[in-house]
PyMOL commands that place a pseudoatom at each C-alpha (Angstrom):
pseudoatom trace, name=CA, resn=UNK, resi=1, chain=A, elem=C, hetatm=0, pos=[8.573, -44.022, 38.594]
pseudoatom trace, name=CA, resn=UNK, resi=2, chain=A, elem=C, hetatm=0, pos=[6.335, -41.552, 40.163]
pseudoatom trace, name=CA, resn=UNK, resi=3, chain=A, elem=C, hetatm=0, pos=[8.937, -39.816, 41.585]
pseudoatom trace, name=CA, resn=UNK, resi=4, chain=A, elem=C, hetatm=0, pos=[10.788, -39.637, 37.946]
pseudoatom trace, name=CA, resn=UNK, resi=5, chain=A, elem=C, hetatm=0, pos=[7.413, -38.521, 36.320]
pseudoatom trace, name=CA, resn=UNK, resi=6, chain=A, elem=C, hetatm=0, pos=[6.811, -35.457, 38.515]
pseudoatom trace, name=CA, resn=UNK, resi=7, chain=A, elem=C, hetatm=0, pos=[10.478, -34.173, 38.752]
pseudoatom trace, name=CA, resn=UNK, resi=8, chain=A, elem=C, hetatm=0, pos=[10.290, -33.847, 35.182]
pseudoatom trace, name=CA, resn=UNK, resi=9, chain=A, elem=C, hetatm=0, pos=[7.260, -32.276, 34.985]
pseudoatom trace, name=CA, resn=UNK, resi=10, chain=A, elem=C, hetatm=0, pos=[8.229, -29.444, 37.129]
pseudoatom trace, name=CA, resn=UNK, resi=11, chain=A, elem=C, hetatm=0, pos=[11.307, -29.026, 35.428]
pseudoatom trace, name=CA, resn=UNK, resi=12, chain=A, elem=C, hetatm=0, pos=[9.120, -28.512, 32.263]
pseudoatom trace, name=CA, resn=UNK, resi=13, chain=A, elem=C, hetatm=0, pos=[6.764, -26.100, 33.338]
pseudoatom trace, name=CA, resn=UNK, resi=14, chain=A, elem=C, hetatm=0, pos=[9.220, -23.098, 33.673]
pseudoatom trace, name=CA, resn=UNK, resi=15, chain=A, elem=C, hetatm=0, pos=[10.125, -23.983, 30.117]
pseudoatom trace, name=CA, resn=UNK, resi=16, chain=A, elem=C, hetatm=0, pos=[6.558, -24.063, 28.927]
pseudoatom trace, name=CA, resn=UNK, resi=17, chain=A, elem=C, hetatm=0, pos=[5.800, -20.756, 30.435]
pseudoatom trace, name=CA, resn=UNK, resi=18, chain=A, elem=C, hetatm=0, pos=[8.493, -18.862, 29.102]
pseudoatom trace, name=CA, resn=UNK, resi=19, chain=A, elem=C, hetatm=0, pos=[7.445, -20.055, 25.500]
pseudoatom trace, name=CA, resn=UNK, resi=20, chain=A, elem=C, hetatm=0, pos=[4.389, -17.674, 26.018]
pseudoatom trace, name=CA, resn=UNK, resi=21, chain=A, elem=C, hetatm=0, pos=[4.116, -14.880, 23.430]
pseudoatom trace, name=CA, resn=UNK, resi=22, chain=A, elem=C, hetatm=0, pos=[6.688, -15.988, 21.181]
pseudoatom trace, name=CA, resn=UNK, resi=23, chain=A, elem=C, hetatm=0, pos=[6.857, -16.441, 17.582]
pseudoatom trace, name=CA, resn=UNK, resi=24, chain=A, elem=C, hetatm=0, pos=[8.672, -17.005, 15.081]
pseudoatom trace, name=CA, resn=UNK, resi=25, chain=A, elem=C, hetatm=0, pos=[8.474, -13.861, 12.631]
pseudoatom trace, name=CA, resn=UNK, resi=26, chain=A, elem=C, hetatm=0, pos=[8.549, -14.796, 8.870]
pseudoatom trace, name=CA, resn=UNK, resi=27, chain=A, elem=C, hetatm=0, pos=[9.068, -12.103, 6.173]
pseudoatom trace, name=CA, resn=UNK, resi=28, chain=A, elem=C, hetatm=0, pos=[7.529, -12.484, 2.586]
pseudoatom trace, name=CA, resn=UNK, resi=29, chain=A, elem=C, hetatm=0, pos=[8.103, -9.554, 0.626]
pseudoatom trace, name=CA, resn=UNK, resi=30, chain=A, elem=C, hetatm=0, pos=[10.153, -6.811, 1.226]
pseudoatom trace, name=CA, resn=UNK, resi=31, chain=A, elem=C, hetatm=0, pos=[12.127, -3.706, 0.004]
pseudoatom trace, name=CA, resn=UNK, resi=32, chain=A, elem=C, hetatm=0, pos=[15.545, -2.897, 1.400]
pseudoatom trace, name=CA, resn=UNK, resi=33, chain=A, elem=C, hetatm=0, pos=[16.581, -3.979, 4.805]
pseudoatom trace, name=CA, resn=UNK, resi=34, chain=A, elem=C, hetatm=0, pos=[16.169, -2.833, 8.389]
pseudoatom trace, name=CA, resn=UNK, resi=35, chain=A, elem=C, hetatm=0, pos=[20.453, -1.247, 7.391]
pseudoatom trace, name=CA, resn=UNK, resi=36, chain=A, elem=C, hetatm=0, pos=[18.937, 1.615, 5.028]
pseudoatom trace, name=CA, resn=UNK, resi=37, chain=A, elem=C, hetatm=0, pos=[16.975, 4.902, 5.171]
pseudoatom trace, name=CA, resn=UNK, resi=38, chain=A, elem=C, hetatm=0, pos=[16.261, 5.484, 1.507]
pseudoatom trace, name=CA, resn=UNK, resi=39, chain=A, elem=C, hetatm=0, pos=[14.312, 8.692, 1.638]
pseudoatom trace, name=CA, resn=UNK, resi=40, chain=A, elem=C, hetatm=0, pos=[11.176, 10.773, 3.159]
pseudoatom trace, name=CA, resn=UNK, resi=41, chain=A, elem=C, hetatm=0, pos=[8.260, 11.591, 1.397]
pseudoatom trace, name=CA, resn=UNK, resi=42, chain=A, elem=C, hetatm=0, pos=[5.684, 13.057, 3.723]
pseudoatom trace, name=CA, resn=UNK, resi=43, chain=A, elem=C, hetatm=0, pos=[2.172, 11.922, 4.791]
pseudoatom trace, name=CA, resn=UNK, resi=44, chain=A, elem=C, hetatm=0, pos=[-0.016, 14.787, 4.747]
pseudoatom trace, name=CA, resn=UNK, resi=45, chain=A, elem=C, hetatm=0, pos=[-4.084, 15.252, 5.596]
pseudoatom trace, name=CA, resn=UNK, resi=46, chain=A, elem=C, hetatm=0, pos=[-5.751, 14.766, 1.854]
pseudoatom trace, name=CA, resn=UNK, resi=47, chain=A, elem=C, hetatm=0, pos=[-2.682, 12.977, 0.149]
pseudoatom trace, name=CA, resn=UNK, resi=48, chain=A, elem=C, hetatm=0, pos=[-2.626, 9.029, -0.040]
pseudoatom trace, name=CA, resn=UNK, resi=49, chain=A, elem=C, hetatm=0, pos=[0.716, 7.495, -0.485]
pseudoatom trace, name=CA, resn=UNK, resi=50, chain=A, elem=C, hetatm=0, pos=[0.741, 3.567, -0.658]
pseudoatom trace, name=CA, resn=UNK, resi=51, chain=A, elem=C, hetatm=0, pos=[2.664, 0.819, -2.111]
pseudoatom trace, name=CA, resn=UNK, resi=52, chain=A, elem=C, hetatm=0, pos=[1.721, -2.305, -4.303]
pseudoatom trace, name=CA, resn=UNK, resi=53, chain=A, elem=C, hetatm=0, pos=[3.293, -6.094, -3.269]
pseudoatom trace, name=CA, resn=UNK, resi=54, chain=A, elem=C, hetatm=0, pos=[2.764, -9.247, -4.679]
pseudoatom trace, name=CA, resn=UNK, resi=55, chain=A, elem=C, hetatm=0, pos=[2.866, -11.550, -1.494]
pseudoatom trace, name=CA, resn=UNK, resi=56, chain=A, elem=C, hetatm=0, pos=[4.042, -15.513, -1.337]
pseudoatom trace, name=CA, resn=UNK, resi=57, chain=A, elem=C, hetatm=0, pos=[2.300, -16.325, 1.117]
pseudoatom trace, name=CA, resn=UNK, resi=58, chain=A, elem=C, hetatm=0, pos=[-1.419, -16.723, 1.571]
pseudoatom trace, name=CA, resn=UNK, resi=59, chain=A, elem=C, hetatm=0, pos=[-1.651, -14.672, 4.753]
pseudoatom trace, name=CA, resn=UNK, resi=60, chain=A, elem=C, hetatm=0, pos=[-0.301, -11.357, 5.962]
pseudoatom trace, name=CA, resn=UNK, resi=61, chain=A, elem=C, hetatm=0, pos=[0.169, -10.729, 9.615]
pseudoatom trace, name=CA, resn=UNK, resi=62, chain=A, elem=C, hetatm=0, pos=[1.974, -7.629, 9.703]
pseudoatom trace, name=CA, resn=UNK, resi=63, chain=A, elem=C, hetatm=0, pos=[3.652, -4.378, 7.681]
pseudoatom trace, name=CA, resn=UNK, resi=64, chain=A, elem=C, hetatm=0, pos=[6.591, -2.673, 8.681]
pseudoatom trace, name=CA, resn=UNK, resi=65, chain=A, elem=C, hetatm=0, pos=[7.721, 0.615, 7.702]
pseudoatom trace, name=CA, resn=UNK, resi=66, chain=A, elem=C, hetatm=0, pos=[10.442, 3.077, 8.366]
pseudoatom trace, name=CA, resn=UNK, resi=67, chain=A, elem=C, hetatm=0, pos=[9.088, 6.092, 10.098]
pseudoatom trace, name=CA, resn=UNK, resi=68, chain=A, elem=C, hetatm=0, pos=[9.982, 9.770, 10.622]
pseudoatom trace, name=CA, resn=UNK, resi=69, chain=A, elem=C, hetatm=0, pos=[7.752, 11.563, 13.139]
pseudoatom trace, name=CA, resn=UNK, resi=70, chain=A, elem=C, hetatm=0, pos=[8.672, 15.129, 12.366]
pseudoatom trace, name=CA, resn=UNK, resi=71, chain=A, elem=C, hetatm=0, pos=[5.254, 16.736, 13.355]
pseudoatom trace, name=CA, resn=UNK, resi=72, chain=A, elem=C, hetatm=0, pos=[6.106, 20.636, 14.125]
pseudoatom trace, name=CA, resn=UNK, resi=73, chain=A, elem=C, hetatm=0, pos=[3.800, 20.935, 16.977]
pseudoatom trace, name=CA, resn=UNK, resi=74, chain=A, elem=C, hetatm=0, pos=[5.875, 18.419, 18.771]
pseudoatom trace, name=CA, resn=UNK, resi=75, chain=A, elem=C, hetatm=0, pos=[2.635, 15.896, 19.069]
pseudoatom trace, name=CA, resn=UNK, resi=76, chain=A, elem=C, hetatm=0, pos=[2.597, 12.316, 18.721]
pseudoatom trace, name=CA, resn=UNK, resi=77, chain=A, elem=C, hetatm=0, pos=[0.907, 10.930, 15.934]
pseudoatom trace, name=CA, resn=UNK, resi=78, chain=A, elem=C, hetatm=0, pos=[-1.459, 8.255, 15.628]
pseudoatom trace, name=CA, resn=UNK, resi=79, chain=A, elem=C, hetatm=0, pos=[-1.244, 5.709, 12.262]
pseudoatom trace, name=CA, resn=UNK, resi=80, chain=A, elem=C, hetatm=0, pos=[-2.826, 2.894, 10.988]
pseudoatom trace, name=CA, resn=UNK, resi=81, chain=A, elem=C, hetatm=0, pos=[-2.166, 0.758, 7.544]
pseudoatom trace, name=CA, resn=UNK, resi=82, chain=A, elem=C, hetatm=0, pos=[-5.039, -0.183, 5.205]
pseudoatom trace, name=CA, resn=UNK, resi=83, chain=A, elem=C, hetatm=0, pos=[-4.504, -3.198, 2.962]
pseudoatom trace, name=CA, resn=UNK, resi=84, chain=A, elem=C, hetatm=0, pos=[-6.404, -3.184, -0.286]
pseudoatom trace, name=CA, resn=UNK, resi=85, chain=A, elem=C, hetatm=0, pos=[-7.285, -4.891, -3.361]
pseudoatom trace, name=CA, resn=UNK, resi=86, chain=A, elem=C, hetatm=0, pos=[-7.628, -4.132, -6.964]
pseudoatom trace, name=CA, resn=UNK, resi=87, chain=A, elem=C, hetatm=0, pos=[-5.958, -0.543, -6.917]
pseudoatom trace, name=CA, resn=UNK, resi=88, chain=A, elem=C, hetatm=0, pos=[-4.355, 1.623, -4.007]
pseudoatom trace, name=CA, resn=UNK, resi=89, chain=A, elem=C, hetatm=0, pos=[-7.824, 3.383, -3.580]
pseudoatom trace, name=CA, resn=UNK, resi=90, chain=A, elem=C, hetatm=0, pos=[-9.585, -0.038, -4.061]
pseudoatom trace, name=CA, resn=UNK, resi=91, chain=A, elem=C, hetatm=0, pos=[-11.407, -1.828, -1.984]
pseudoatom trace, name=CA, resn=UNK, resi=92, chain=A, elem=C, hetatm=0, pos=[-10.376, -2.359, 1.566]
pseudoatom trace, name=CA, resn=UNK, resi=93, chain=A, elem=C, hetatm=0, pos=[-9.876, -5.778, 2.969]
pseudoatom trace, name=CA, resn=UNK, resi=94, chain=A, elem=C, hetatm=0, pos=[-8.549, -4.877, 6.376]
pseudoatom trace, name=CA, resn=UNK, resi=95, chain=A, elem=C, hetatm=0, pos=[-6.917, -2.378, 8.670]
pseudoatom trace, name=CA, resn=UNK, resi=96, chain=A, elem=C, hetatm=0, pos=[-4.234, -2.533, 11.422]
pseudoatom trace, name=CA, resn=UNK, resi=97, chain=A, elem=C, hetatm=0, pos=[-4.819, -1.951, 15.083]
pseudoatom trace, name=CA, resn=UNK, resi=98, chain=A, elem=C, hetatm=0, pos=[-3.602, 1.545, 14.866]
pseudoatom trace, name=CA, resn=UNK, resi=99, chain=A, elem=C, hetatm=0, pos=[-0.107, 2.567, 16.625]
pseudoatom trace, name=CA, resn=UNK, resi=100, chain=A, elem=C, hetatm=0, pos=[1.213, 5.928, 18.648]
pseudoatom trace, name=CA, resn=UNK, resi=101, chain=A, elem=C, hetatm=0, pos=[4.604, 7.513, 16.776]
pseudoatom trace, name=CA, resn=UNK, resi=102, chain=A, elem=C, hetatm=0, pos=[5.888, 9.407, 19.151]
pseudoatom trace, name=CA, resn=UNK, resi=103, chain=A, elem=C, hetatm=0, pos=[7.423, 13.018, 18.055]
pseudoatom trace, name=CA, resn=UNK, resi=104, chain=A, elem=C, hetatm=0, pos=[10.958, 13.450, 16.683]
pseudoatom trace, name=CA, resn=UNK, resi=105, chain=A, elem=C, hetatm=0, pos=[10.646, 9.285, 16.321]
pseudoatom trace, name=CA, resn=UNK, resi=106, chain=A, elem=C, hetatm=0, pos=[12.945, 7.903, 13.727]
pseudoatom trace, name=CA, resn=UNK, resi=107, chain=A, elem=C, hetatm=0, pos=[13.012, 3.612, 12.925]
pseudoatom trace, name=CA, resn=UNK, resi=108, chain=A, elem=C, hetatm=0, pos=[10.968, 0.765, 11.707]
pseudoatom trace, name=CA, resn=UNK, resi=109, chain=A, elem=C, hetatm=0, pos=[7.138, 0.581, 13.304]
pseudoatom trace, name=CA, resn=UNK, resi=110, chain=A, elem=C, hetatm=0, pos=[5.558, -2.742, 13.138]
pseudoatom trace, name=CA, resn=UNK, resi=111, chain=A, elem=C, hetatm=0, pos=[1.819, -2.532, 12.395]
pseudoatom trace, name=CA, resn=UNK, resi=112, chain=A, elem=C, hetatm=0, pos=[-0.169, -5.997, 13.023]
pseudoatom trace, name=CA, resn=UNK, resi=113, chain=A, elem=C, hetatm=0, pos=[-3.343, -6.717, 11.910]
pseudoatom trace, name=CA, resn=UNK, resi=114, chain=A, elem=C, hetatm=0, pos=[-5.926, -8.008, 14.633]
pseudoatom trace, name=CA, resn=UNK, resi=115, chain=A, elem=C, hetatm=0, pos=[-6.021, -10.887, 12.382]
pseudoatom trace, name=CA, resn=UNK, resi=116, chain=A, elem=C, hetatm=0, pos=[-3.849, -12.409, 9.467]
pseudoatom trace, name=CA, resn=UNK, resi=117, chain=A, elem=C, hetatm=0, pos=[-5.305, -11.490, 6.389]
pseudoatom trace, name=CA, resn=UNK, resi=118, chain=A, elem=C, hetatm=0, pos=[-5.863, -13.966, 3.563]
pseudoatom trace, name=CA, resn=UNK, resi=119, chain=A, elem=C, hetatm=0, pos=[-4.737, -13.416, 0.093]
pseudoatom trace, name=CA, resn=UNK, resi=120, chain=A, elem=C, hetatm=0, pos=[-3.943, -15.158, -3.081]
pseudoatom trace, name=CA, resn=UNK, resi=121, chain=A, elem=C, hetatm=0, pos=[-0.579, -15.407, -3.367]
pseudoatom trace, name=CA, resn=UNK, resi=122, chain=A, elem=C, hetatm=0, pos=[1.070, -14.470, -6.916]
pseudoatom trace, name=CA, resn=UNK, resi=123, chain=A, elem=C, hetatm=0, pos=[-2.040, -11.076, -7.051]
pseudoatom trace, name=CA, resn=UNK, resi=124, chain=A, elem=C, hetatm=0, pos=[-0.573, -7.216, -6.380]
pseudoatom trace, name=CA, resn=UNK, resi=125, chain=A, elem=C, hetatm=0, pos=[-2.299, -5.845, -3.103]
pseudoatom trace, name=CA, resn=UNK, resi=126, chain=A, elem=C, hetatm=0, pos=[-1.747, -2.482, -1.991]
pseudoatom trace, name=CA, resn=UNK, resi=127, chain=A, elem=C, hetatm=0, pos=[-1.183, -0.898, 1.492]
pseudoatom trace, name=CA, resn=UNK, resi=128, chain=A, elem=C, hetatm=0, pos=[-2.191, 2.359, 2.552]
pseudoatom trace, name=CA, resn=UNK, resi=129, chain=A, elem=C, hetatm=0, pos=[-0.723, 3.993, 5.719]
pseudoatom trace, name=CA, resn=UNK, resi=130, chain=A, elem=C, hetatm=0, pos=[-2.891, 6.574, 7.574]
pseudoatom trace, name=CA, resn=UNK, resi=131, chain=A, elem=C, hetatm=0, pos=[-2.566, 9.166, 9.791]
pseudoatom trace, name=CA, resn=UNK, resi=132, chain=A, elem=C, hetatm=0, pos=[-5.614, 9.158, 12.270]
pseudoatom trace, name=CA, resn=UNK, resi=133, chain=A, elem=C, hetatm=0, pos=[-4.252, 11.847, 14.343]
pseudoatom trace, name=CA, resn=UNK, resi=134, chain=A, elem=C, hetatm=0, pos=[-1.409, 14.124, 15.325]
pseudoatom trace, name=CA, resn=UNK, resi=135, chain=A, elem=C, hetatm=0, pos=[-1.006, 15.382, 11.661]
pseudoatom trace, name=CA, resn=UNK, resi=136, chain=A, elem=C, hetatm=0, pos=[1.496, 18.087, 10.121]
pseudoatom trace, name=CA, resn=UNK, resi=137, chain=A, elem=C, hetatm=0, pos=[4.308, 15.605, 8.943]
pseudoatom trace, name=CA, resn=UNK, resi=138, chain=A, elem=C, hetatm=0, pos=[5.339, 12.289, 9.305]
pseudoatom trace, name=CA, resn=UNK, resi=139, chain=A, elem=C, hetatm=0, pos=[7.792, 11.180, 6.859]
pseudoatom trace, name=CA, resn=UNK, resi=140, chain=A, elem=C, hetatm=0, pos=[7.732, 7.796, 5.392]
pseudoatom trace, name=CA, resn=UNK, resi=141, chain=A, elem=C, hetatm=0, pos=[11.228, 6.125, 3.864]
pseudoatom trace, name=CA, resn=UNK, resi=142, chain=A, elem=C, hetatm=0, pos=[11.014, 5.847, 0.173]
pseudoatom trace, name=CA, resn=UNK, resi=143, chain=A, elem=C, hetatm=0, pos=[13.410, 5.115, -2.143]
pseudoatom trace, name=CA, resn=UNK, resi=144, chain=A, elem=C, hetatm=0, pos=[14.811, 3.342, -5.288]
pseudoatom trace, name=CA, resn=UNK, resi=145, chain=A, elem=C, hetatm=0, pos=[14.970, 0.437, -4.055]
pseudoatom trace, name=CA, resn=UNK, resi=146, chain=A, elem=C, hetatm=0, pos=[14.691, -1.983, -7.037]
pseudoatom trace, name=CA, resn=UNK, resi=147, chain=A, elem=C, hetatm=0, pos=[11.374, -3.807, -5.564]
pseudoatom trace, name=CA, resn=UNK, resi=148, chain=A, elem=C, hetatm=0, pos=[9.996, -6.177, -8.379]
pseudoatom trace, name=CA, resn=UNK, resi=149, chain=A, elem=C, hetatm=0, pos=[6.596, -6.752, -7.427]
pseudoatom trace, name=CA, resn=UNK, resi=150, chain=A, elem=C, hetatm=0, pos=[5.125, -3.520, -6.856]
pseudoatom trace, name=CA, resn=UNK, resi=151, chain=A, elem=C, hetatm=0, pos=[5.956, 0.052, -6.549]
pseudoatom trace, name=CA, resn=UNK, resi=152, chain=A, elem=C, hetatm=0, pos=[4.689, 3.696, -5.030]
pseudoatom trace, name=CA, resn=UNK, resi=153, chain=A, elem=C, hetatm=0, pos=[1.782, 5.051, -5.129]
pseudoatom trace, name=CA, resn=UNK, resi=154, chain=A, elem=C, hetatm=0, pos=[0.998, 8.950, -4.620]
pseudoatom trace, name=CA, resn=UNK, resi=155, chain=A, elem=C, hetatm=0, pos=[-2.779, 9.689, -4.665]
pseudoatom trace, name=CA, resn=UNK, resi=156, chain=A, elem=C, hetatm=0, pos=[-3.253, 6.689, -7.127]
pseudoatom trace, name=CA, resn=UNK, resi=157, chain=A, elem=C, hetatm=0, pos=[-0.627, 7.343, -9.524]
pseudoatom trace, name=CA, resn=UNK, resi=158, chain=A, elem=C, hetatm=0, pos=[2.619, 4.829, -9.875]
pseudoatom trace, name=CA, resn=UNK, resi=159, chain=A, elem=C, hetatm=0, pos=[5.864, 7.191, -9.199]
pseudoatom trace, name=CA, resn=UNK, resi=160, chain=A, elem=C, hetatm=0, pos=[8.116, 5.113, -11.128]
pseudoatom trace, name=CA, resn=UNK, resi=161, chain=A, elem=C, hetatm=0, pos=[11.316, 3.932, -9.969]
pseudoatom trace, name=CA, resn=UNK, resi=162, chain=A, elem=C, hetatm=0, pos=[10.489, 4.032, -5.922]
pseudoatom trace, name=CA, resn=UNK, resi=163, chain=A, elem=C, hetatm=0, pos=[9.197, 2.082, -3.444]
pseudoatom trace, name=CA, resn=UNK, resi=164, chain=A, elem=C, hetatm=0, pos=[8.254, 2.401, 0.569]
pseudoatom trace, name=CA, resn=UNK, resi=165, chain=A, elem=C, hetatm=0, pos=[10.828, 1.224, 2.299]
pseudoatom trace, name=CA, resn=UNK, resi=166, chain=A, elem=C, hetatm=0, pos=[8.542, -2.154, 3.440]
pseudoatom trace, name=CA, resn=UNK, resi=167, chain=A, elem=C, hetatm=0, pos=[8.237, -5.597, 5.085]
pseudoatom trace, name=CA, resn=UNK, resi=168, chain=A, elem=C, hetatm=0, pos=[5.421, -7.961, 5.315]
pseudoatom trace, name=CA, resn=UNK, resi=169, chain=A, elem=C, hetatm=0, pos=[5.208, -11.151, 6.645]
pseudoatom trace, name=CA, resn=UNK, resi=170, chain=A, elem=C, hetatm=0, pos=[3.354, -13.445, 9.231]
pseudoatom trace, name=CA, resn=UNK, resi=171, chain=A, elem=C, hetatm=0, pos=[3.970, -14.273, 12.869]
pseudoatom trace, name=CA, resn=UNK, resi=172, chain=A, elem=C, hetatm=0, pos=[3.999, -18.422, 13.938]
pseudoatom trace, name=CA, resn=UNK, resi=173, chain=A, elem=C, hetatm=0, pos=[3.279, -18.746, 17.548]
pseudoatom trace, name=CA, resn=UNK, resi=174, chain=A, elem=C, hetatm=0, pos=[5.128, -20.989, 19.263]
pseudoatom trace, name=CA, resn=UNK, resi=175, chain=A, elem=C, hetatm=0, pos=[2.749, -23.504, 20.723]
pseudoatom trace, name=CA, resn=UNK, resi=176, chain=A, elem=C, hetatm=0, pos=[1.029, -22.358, 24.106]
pseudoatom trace, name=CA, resn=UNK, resi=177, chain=A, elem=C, hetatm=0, pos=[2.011, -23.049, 27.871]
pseudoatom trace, name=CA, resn=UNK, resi=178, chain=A, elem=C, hetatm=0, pos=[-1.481, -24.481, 28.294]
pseudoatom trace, name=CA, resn=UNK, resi=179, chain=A, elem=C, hetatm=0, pos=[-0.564, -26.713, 24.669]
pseudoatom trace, name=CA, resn=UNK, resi=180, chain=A, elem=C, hetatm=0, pos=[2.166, -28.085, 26.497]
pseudoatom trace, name=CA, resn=UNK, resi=181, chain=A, elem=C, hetatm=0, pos=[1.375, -28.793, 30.049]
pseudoatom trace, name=CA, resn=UNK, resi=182, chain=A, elem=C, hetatm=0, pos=[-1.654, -30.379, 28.380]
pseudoatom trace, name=CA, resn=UNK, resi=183, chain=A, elem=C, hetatm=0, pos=[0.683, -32.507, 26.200]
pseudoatom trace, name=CA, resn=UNK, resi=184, chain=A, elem=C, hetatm=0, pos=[2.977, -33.445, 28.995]
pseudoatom trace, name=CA, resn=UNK, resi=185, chain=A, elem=C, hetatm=0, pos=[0.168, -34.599, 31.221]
pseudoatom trace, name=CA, resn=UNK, resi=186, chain=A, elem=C, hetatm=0, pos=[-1.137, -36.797, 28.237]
pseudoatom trace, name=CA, resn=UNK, resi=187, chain=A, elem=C, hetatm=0, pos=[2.511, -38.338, 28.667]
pseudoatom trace, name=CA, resn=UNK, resi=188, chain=A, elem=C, hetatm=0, pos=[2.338, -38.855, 32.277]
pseudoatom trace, name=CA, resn=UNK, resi=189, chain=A, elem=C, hetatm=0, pos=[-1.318, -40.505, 32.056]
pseudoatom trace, name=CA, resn=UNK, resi=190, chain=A, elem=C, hetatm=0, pos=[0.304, -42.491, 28.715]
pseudoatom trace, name=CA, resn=UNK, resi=191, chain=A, elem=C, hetatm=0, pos=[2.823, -43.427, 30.865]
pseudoatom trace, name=CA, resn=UNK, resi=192, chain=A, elem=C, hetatm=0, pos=[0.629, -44.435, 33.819]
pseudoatom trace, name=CA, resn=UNK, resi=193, chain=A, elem=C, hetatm=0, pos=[-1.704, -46.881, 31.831]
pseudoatom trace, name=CA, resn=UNK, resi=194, chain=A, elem=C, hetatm=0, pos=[1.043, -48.303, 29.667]
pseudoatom trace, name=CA, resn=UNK, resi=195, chain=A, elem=C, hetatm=0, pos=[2.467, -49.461, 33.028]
pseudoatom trace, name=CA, resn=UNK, resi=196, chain=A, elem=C, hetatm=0, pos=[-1.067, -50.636, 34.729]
pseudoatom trace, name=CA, resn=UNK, resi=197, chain=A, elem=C, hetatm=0, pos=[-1.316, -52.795, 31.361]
pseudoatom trace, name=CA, resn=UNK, resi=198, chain=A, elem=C, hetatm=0, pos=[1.726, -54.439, 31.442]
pseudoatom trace, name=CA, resn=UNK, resi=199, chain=A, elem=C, hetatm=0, pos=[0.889, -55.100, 35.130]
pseudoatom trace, name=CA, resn=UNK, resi=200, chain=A, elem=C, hetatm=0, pos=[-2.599, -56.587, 34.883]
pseudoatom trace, name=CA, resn=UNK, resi=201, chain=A, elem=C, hetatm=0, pos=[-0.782, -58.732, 31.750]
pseudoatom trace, name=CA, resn=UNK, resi=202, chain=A, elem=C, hetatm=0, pos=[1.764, -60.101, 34.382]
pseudoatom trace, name=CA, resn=UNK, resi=203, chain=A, elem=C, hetatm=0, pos=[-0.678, -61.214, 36.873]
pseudoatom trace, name=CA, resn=UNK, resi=204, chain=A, elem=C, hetatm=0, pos=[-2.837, -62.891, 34.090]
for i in range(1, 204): cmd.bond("trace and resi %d" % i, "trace and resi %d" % (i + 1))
show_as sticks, trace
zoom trace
């Protein structure tokens, strides 16, 4: 029985191990789909653009945007994405760990908050993406695309008829290597004193 135990133990470890750093992604709200490339209004120094969502879920985890990196000084840039309440210049409930766009880059750019965020689902919250460094142009996708809970935003003022190209969600983590070799082991010892029971039982 020992023997049994410990063989399948070791054939679950490489499983558990592997399961590190996965997830399962989960979008709530979105406009368009990773097919599309709608249009590209540019993010300049002094001019915020930003989009309202009404989120499902009481969390977000993450915003992804399409991305065009056409800085003329061939430099990376730098962004980050504010999420706000209230209004697109309201106040700020958290920002993204900021990510490196490298020049002449064109596709969809995860950015992840540190944390997920609470919010109350069925209420419009805004994100605001911001260039920390690397400036000239970058080129955000933007585009009718027929979103019903929100819409663009160019320094505070609804453009009607567009949206960012956008998707928001959260990120479930599949449960940890430690998780599971912990739960196995309970097994093992469940096994162990289910059998030393049933032993003591027969010599009584």
């Amino acid at each position: 029985m020992k023997q049994i135990l410990l063989c399948t133990l070791l054939t679950f470890l490489p499983a558990c191990f592997e399961a590190r750093g996965q997830g399962t992604v989960i979008y709530d709200q979105q406009a368009g789909d990773d097919a599309g490339w709608g249009g590209a209004p540019s993010l300049q120094p002094g001019q915020s653009i930003a989009q309202s969502f009404t989120p499902n879920l009481p969390s977000v985890g993450f915003i992804r945007l399409h991305i065009f990196n056409s800085n003329i000084n061939g430099l990376d840039s730098t962004l980050s994405v504010i999420l706000r309440a209230d209004s697109s210049s309201g106040m700020m409930l958290s920002s993204t760990d900021p990510v490196v766009v490298p020049n002449r880059f064109l596709g969809a750019v995860d950015f992840v908050f540190a944390s997920p965020v609470a919010v109350i689902p069925g209420t419009t919250y805004y994100f605001q993406p911001v260039i920390q460094s690397g400036q000239d142009t970058v080129r955000l996708d933007a585009y009718a695309y027929g979103y019903p809970g929100g819409g663009m935003y160019l320094n505070d003022s609804p453009v009607s008829g567009t949206d960012l190209w956008f998707r928001e969600g959260i990120t479930v983590p599949e449960p940890s290597a430690l998780a599971l070799i912990g739960l196995g082991m309970g097994l093992i010892a469940l096994c162990f004193r289910s059998k030393a029971f049933t032993h003591t039982r027969q010599m009584n």
